[in-house]
Residue, then its C-alpha position, 0 to 999 in steps of 0.5 A: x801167664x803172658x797174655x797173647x792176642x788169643x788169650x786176651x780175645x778168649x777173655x773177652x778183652x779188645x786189644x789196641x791191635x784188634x782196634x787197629x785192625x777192625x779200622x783197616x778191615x771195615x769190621x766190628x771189632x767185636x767180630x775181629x776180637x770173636x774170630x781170633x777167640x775162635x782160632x779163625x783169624x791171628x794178628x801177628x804181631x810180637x810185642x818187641x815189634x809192636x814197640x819198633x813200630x809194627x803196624x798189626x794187621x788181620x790174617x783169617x778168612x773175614x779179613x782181607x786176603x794178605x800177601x806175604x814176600x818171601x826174600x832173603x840173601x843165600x850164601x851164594x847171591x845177595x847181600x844185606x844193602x840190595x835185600x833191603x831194597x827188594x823188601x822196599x820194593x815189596x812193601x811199595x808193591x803191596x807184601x803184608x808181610x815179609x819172610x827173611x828165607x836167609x842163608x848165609x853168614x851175618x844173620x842176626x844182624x840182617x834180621x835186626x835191621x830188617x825188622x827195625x826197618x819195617x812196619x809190616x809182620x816179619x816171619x823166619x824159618x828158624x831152622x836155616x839159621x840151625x842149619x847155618x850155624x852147625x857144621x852138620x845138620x845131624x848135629x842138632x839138639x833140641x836146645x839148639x832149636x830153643x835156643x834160635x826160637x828164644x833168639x828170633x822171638x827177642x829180636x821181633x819176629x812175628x811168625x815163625x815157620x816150623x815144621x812140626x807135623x812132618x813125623x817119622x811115619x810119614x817119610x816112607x810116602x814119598x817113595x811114590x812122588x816124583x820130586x819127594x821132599x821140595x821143602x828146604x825146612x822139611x827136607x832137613x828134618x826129614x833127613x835128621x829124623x832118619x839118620x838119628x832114627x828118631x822122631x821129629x824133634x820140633x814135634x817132640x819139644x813143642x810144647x817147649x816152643x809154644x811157652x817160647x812164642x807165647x811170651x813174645x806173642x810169636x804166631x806159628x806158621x805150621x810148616x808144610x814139610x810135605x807140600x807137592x813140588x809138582x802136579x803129579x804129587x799133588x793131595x797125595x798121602x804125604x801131604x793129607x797125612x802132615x796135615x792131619x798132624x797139623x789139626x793135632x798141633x793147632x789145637x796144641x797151640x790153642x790150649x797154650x795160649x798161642x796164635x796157629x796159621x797153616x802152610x799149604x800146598x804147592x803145586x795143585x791142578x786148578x780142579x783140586x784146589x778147592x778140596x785142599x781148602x775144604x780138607x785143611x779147613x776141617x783138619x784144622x778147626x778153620x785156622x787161617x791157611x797160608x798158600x804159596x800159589x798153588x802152581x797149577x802147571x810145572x811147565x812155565x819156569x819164568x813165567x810162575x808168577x803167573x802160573x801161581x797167580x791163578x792158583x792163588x786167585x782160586x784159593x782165595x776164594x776158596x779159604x785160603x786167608x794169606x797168599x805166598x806170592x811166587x815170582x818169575x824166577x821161581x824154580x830159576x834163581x833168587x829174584x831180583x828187584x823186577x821180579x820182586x815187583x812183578x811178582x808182587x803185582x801178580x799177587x796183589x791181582x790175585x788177592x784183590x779178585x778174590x775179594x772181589x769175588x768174596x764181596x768183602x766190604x769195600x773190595x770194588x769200590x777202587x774198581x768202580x773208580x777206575x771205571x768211572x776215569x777211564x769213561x772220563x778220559x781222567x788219565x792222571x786218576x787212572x794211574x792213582x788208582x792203578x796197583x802199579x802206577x809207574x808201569x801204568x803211567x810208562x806204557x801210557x807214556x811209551x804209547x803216546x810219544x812213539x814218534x817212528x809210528x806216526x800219529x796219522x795212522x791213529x785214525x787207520x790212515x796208510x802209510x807212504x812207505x808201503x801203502x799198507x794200513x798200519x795197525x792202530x796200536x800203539x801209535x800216539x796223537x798229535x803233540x802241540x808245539x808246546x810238547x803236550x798231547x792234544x785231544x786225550x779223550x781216547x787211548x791209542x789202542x783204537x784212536x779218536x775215530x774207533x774209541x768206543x768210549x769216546x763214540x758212547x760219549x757221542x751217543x749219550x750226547x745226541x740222545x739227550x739232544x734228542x729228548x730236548x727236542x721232544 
């Protein structure tokens, strides 16, 4: 049979992908090799991607935390030309890996330029595609669910979301919920599953699935049909009923050799968050788990990036292995590319805190630099090390060159106008006459004569002078 990741671990084979990885992860590669064996860890990474140039990373809880991006096209708004811009974006600003959510016409050919465009993981929901291409989603068969796997495996997709576990039982505990079924995927199925009253035919056929992606090294990205849409329908019986069939379908996967992360949840209160890592950790043998946010309020609409980014922060640390980055525009419209960028920043943040929390090897190390050359005054060593560069160097930029604020007021000085001290923030020193800043050993939040740095800087000084004296 074709040897996968899994199998090859299970054989007690190191693979070229496990080597890469324990470089990047600053792990033995005994212990990667080990984790994915035990269902822990997954790198996803199909062969045909691997051959266009795929870069394998680690997603699983002794790695680090991993972001993926979700973008795509819809047949109302997008197009093949900006979406790859926005996956541009997403990698620059630090996305793992990419998910095409696309809907629309032209599909095959947007995926085959996205995957041989890029070098990180590429996942797909294969059933948008279904959807797209049948004039009624009643009308599908389960060879129309083969067939689209087939087709996206041969292309190099590296993970595929597949709602599963969503079975015929659980539909009747959404009567309770206040936004019932908010997955696309899951609503779908759902759907077909009562009009036909039949059972879930992913789950029916998954055992046809798993030969499909174990011939392509395809990972399954467990569907989370039944994810909450908002606070009220969080860790109700819906999604703890889904996710036990999850551990079900995990150890499925497992026995035929290929590579099982889970969807979660969603929208979470902060206080629930660590049980739903604890809860999906024991349903499904500890198979790395993949979160989008959680959204721990449903008030803020252009403002979710946020919201999420600290959800994701506490399920990172918690367990969860990869975040699903939420944009601004989450709830609102497709993102364009500043939300792309924000969103991404937002969870690269999350990410990173929660490593640091986690004390992963390395984590603070690039932290521990930044403090170094901002008590330096080294702005230029500042902006290499910021997760955004640009937008670090603009407002530093926009701070020092503010000509209608006057660089007088720097040291709190009044302003003729209206004889009132002016707010210190925001102003900028004074420019020589070749246009460069003179004196930068202190930002323009408190100026040379309140810098704290600067006044510690002074201190240390004049204590050494001291013990030379003595």
């Amino acid at each position: 049979m074709t040897q996968t990741q899994l199998t090859a671990a299970q054989a007690g084979a190191i693979t070229p992908e496990m080597e890469i990885v324990a470089a990047k992860e600053r792990l033995d590669v005994e212990t990667v090799r080990s984790e994915i064996a035990a269902g822990r860890m997954i790198i996803p990474a199909n062969k045909v991607h691997l051959k266009k140039g795929l870069s394998p990373i680690a997603i699983g809880r002794k790695a680090t935390t991993k972001i993926n991006a979700n973008l795509g096209v819809s047949s109302l708004a997008g197009d093949a030309r900006r979406e790859l811009e926005k996956i541009e974006c997403a990698i620059k600003y630090g996305a793992d890996t990419i998910m095409d959510l696309s809907t629309g016409a032209d599909l095959d050919a947007l995926r085959e330029r996205m995957i041989n465009a890029v070098s990180v993981p590429v996942g797909t929901v294969p059933l948008y595609q279904i959807c797209e291409e049948l004039d009624d989603i009643l009308d599908m068969t389960p060879q129309n669910i083969l067939d689209a796997v087939e087709k996206q495996a041969k292309q190099g997709v590296d993970y595929m979301t597949i709602h599963c576990a969503l079975l015929k039982r659980h539909i009747p505990l959404v009567d309770s919920r206040l936004t019932g079924i908010v997955s696309r995927g899951g609503s779908l199925t759902a759907k077909w599953m009562v009009a036909r009253n039949a059972e879930n035919p992913f789950y029916e056929r998954f055992d046809d699935l798993c030969d499909i992606m174990r011939e392509y090294d395809v990972s399954w990205s467990l569907g989370d049909g039944m994810r909450p849409g908002c606070l009220h329908d969080a860790s109700d019986a819906a999604q703890f009923a889904e996710l036990s069939a999850m551990g079900e379908l995990t150890k499925r996967a497992w026995a035929k050799g290929t590579q099982v992360m889970i969807e979660g949840p969603g929208h979470v209160p902060f206080d629930q968050i660590a049980d739903n890592m604890k809860r999906q950790a024991d349903e499904c043998f500890g198979a790395p788990f993949y979160v989008l946010g959680p959204v721990v309020c449903d008030i803020a609409p252009g403002y979710d990036h946020i919201t999420s980014a600290i959800g994701a922060t506490a399920a990172a640390f918690h367990g969860a292995a990869m975040l699903c980055y939420v944009t601004p525009k989450e709830h609102l419209g497709l993102p364009n590319l500043e939300d792309v960028r924000n969103g991404c920043v937002a969870y690269k943040i999350a990410a990173h805190a929660a490593d640091v929390a986690l004390k992963r090897p390395g984590a603070r190390d690039r932290d521990d630099e930044m403090a170094r050359a901002r008590f330096a005054f080294d702005w230029e060593r500042q902006f290499e090390l910021a997760l955004d560069p640009e937008r670090a160097r603009q407002y530093y930029d926009e701070a020092r060159s503010n000509p209608e604020d006057g660089a007088s007021a720097a040291n709190g000085e009044k302003s003729g106008e209206t004889g009132a001290t002016r707010c210190p923030r925001g102003l900028h020193p004074t420019l020589k006459p070749d246009g460069t800043i003179e004196n930068e050993d202190y930002c323009t939040m408190c100026g040379p004569k309140f810098c704290a740095m600067r006044t510690t800087a002074d201190l240390i000084r004049l204590r050494n002078e001291q013990k030379a004296g003595e």
